[in-house]
C-alpha positions as CSV (number, residue, x, y, z in Angstrom):
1,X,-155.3,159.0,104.8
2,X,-151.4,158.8,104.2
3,X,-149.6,157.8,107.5
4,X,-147.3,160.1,108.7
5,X,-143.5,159.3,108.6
6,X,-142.2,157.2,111.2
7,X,-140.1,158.8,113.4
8,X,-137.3,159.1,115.9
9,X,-138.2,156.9,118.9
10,X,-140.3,154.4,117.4
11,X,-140.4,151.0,117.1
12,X,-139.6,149.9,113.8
13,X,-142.6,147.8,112.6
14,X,-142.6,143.7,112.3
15,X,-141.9,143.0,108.9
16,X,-140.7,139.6,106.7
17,X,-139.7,140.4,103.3
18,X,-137.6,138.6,100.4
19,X,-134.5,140.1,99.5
20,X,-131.8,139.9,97.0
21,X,-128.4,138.6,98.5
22,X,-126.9,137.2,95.7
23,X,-126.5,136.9,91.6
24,X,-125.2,133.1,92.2
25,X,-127.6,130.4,90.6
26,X,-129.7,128.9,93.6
27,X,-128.4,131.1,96.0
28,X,-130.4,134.8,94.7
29,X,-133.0,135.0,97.5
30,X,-133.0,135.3,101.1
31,X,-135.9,136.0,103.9
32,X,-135.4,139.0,106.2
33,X,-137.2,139.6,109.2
34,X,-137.4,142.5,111.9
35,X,-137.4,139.2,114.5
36,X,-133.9,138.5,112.7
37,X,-132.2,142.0,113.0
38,X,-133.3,142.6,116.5
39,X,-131.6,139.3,117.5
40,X,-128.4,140.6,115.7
41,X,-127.1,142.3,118.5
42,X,-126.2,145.0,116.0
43,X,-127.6,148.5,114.7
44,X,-129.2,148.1,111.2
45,X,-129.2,151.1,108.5
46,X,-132.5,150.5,105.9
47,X,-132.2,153.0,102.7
48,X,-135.1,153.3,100.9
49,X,-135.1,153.9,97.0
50,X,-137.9,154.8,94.9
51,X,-137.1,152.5,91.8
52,X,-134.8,150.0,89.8
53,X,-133.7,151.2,86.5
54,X,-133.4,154.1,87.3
55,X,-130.5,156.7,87.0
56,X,-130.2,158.6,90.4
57,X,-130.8,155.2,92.8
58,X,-128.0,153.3,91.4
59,X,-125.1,155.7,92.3
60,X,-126.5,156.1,96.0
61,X,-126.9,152.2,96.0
62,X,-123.2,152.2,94.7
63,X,-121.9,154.6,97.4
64,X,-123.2,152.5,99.8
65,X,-121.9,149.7,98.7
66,X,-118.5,151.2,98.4
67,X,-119.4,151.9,102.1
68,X,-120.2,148.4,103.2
69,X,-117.4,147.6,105.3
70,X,-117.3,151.1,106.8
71,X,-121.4,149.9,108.6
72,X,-119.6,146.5,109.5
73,X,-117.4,148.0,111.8
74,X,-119.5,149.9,113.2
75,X,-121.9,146.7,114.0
76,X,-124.5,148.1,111.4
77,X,-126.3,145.7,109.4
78,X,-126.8,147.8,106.2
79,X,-129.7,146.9,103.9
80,X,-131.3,148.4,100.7
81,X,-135.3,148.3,99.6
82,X,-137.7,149.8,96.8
83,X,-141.0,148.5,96.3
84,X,-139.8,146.6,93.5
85,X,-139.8,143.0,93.2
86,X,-137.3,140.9,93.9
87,X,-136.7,139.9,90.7
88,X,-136.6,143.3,89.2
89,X,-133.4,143.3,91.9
90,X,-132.0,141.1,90.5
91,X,-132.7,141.5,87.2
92,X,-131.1,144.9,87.7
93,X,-128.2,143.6,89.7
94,X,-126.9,140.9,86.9
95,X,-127.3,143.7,83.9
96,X,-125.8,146.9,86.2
97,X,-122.3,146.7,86.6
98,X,-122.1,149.2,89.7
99,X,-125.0,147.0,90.9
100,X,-123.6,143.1,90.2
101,X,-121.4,142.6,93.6
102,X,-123.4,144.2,96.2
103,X,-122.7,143.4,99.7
104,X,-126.1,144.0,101.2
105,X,-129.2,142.6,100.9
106,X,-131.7,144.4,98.4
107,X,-135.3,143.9,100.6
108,X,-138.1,143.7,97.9
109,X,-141.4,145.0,99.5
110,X,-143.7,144.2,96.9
111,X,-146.9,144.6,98.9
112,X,-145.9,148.1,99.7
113,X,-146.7,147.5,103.1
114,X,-143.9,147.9,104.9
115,X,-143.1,151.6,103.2
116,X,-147.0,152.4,104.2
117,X,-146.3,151.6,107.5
118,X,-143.2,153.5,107.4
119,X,-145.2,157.0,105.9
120,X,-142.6,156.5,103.4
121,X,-144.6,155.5,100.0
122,X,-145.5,158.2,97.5
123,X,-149.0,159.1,97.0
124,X,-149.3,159.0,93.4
125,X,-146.6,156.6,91.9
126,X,-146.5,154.7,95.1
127,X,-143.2,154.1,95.4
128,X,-140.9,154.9,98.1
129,X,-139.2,158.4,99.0
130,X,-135.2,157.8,99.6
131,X,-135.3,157.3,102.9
132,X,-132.5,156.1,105.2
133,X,-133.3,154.6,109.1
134,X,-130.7,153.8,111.8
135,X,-132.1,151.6,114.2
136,X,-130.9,150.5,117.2
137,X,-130.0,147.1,118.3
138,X,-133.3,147.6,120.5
139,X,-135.2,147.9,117.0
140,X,-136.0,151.7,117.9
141,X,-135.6,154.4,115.6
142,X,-133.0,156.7,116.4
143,X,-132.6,158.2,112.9
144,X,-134.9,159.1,110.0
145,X,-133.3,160.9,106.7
146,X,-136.1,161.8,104.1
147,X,-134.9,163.1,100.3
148,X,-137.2,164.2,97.3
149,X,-136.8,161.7,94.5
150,X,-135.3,163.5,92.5
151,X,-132.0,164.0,95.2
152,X,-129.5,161.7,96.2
153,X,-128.3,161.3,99.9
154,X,-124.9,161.8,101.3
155,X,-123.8,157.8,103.0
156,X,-120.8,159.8,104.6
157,X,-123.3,161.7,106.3
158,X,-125.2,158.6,107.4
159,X,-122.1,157.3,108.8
160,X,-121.4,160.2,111.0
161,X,-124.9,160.1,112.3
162,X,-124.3,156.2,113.1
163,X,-121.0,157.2,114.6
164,X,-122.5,160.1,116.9
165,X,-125.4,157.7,117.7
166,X,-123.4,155.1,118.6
167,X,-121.1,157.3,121.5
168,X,-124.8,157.6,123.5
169,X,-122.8,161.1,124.1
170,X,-123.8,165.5,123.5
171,X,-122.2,165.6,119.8
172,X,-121.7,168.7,118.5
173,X,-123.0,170.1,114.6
174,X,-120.7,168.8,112.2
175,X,-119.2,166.1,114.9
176,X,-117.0,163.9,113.5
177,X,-115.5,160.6,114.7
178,X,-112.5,161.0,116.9
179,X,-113.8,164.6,117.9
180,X,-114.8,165.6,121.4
181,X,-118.0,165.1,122.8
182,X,-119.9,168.1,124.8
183,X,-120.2,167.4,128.5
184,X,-123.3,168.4,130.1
């Protein structure tokens, strides 16, 4: 039976995963745990790609790198993850050049657990939809985006969603920062 997609209001699940931080000798591969990012302080944003080498996830992973500084200053930790190995990230980091100075950790959940748990993993590849998460500094879900595979997502749309998250206020459709709030 395929779980269903975690949703808003949830507690993201416990999870400790290697990642890719770096292309550096030595320096390539970092734990992450859900223990970690709660004790952050901060909001974390976790987008989901289906697979490395590949021709859609790379621009989206680009965008948001592009992005990177826009989630710091908003006290977002912003990570990546596929089900791919962490060596397949960075094997796909050091020969893509949009890919070789990421800012953001690329979380390799090689088990497939942590997508499973999420509802996010494809039934017959079993591989991961593009999905992005905001979670609150609480570690509860307070955003879930879901694409096909075949479609990539909009990170200035993501940040707008943090951004009206973020005032705990009524935002209206199309909100953006700087706008009025609705008063209830």
């Amino acid at each position: 039976m395929k779980n269903a997609i975690l949703s808003v209001g949830s507690v993201f699940p416990d999870f400790k995963k290697n990642a890719v931080v770096s292309t550096e000798k030595g320096k390539e591969f970092y734990e992450i745990t859900s223990e970690e990012l709660k004790n952050s302080g901060k909001w974390t944003v976790l987008f989901w790609w289906p697979k490395d080498f590949t021709f859609v996830c790379p621009t989206e992973i680009a965008e948001f790198n592009r992005h990177n500084d826009d989630f710091s200053d908003r006290d977002a930790i912003l990570i990546g993850a596929s089900t791919d190995s962490e060596y397949v990230h960075l094997a796909w980091r050091k020969h893509h050049e949009d890919l070789k100075d990421l800012r953001f950790p690329m979380l390799a959940d090689t088990s497939k657990s942590l997508a499973e748990e999420l509802g996010i993993l494809e039934s017959s590849e079993k591989i991961a939809y593009r999905t992005t998460f905001i979670i609150d500094p609480q570690g509860i879900v307070r955003w879930v985006s879901v694409y096909d595979l075949n479609v990539g997502r909009n990170v200035k749309e993501v940040l707008r969603v943090l951004d009206a998250l973020q005032t705990d206020e009524l935002c209206p459709c199309n909100w953006q920062k700087g706008e009025a709030t609705l008063q209830n």
